[in-house]
C-alpha positions in Angstrom: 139.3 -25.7 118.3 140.9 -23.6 121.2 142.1 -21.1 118.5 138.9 -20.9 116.9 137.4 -20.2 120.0 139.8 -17.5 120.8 139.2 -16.1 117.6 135.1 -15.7 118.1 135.9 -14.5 121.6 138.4 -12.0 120.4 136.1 -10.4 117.5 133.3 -10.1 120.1 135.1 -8.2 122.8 137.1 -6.1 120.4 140.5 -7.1 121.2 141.4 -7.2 118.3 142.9 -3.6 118.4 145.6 -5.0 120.1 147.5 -6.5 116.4 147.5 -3.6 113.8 147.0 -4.9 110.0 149.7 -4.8 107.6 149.5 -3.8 104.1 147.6 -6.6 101.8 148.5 -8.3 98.6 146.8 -8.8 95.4 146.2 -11.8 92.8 143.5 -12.3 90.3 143.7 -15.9 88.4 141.6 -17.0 85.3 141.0 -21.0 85.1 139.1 -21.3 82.1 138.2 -19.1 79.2 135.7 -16.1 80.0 135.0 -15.3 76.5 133.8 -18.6 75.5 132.0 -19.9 79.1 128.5 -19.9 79.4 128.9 -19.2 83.3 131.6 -17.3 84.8 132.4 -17.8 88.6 134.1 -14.9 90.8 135.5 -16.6 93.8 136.2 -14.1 96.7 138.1 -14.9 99.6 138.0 -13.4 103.1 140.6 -13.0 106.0 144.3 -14.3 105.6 144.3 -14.3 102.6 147.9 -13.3 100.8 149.6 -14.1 97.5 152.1 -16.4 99.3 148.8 -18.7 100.3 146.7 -18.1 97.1 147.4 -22.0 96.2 147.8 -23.7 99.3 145.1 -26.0 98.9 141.3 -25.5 98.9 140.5 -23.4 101.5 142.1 -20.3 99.8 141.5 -19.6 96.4 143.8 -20.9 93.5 142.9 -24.4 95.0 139.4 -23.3 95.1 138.8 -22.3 92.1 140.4 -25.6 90.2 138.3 -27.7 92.9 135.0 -25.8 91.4 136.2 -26.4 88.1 136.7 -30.0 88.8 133.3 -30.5 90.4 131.0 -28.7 87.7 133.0 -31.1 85.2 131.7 -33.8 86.7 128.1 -32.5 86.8 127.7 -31.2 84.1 130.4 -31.8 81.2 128.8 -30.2 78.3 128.8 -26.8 80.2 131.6 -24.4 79.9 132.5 -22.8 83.3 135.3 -20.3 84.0 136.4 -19.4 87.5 138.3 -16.0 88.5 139.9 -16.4 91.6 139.8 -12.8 92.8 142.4 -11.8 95.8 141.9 -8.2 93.9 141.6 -6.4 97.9 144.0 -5.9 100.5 142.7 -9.3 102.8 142.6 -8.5 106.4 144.3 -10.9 109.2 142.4 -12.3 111.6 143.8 -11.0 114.0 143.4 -7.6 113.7 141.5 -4.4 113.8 140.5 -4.5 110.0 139.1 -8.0 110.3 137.1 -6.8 112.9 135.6 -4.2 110.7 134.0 -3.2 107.1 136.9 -0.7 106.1 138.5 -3.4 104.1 135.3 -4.4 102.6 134.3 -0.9 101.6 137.8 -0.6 99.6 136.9 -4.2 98.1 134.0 -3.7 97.5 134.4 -0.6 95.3 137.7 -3.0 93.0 135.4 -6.1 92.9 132.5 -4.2 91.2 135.5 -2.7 89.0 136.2 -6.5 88.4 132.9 -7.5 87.4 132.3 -4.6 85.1 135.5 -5.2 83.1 134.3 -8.7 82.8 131.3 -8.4 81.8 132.4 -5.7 78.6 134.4 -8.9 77.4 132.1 -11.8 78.2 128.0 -12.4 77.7 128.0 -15.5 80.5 126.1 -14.9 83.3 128.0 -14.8 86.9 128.2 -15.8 90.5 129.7 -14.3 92.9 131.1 -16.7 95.6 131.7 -15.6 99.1 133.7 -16.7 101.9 133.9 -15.4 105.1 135.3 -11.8 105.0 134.7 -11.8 101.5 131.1 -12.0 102.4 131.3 -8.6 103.6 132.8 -7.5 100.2 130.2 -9.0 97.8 127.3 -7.7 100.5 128.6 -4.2 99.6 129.2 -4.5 96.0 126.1 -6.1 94.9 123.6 -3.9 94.2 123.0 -3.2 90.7 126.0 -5.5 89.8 125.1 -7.6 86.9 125.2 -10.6 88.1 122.7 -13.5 88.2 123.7 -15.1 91.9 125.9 -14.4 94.9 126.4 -17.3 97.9 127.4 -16.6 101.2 129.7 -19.0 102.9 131.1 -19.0 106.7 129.6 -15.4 106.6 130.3 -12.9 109.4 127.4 -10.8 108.8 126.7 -9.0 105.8 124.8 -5.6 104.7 120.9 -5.7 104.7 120.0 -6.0 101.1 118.4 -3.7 98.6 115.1 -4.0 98.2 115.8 -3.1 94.6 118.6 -6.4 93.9 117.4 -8.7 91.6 119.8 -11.5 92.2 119.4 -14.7 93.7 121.3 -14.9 97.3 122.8 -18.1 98.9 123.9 -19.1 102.3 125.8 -21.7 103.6 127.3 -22.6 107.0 129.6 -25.9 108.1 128.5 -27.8 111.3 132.0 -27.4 112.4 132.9 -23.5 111.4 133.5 -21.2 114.3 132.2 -18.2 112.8 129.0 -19.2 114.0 130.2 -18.0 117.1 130.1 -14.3 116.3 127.4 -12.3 116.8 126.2 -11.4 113.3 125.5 -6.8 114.6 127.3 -4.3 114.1 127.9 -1.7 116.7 129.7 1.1 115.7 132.9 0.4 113.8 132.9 -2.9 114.8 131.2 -6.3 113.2 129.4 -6.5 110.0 125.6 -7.1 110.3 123.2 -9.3 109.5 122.5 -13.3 109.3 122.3 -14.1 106.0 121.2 -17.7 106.9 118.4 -15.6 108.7 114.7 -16.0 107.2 114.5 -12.2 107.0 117.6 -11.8 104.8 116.0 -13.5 101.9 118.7 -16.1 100.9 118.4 -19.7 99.7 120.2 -21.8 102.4 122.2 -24.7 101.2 123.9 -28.0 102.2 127.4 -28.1 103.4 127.6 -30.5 105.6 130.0 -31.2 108.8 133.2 -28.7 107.5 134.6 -26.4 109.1 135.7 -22.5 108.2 137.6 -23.6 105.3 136.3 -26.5 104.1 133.7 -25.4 101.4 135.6 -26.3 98.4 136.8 -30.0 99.6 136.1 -32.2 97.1 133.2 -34.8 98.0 131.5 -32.3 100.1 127.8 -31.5 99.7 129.2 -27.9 100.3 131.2 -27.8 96.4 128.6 -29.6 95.1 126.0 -27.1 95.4 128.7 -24.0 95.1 129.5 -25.7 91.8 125.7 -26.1 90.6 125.2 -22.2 91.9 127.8 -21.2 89.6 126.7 -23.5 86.9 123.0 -22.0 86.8 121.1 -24.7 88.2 119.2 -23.4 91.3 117.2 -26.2 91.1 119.5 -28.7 91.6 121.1 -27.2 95.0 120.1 -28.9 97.9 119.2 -27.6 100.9 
C-alpha cells in the first residue's frame, strides 16, 4: 500500500523525471480463432508491461486473456469468442517520465488502430476494446472512427474527452482497492492524461468490479471479469453496475 501510495504521489508532483524510460517490448497473442468468432476481444495493457511478464498471471495480459476466455465459456458456451492480447506499443514503467505522460499513448495509439484494421479485413465479428490503466490512454486516442462496437476502461488514469461523433458504447470500471484513484484525472501541460471516465460527463456505462485492486480485473470469480467478459461477449444488458 506504501508503494502504491508513492506511486500516486509521485505522478502528481512530477517526479517522475527523475527515472528515464527504457526502450519497450512487443507481443501480440491470439487465443481463439478470429475468423470464425462471433466477437473478437482486443486486450490492451498499460504500464510495466514487457514480454518477459506477458504471462505472469492475470494482471498482465497472456493470463488475461485465457481468464476472459474462460469466463465467457462459462456464460455463454454456444458463443465463439477470440481474445488478442495486444502488447503491440512500447509499455511505459511506472516509474518514469513516459508513464507520466501521453507520448507513449500517441505512438500506441496510431499501431493499435493499425491492429484493429488488419483485423477487421480478415474477420466480420464485432470487437471490444479492453483497457487497462495506461492502456486506457491508448484506446482513448485511437478510438474515434475505429470500428469497433465497445471499449471499457479499467483502473484508468484519465483519458481524452470523446468525439462527439463516436458511436461506440464506452465502459468504466474502478476496484475499491486500486490506487490510481489517487491521481488527479487533468492534464497540465505534458503531464497527466485527462478526464474521469467514471465521470457522468464522459458518457460511459460504469460497471461492477468489486474490492480489487490495480491489477485485479481479470481474477477469476470477480464481478470485475464477469462483466469484462459479457462486454466482450455483446451483452450490455447483462453487465452490472
Amino acid at each position: 500500500m506504501l508503494r502504491n501510495l508513492a506511486i500516486a504521489a509521485a505522478m502528481v508532483l512530477g517526479v517522475l523525471l527523475l527515472w528515464p524510460a527504457p526502450q519497450g517490448e512487443r507481443l501480440v497473442r491470439v487465443y481463439g480463432d478470429p475468423a470464425t468468432a462471433d466477437r473478437l476481444a482486443i486486450i490492451v495493457p498499460g504500464a510495466d508491461t514487457t514480454v518477459a511478464t506477458f504471462d505472469s498471471g492475470t494482471g498482465h495480459p497472456g493470463g488475461a486473456a485465457r481468464a476472459l476466455l474462460a469466463e465467457a465459456a462459462r456464460l455463454a458456451p454456444r458463443e465463439r469468442l477470440a481474445v488478442i492480447a495486444w502488447l503491440g506499443y512500447d509499455s511505459p514503467p511506472t516509474l518514469s517520465l513516459a508513464a507520466a505522460t501521453d507520448e507513449a499513448a500517441v505512438r500506441g495509439a496510431a499501431e493499435l488502430r493499425r491492429t484493429v484494421e488488419a483485423v477487421r479485413a480478415q474477420s466480420s465479428a464485432s470487437i471490444a476494446l479492453l483497457c487497462h490503466s495506461y492502456g486506457s490512454a491508448v484506446c482513448a486516442k485511437a478510438m474515434t472512427g475505429l470500428p469497433v462496437t465497445d471499449v471499457a476502461f479499467i483502473g484508468s488514469p484519465g483519458v481524452d474527452p470523446p468525439s462527439a461523433v463516436t458511436p461506440v458504447r464506452r465502459w468504466a470500471g474502478l476496484g475499491d482497492d486500486d490506487w490510481i484513484r489517487l491521481v488527479p484525472k487533468i492534464k497540465i501541460g505534458p503531464l497527466g492524461f485527462g478526464v474521469d471516465p467514471m465521470s457522468g460527463p464522459y458518457g460511459a456505462r460504469v460497471f461492477e468490479v468489486g474490492p480489487g485492486g490495480h491489477s485485479d480485473y481479470y481474477t477469476p470469480g470477480t464481478p470485475s471479469l464477469r462483466n469484462l467478459a459479457l462486454i466482450a461477449l455483446g451483452h450490455p444488458q447483462e453487465v452490472s453496475s
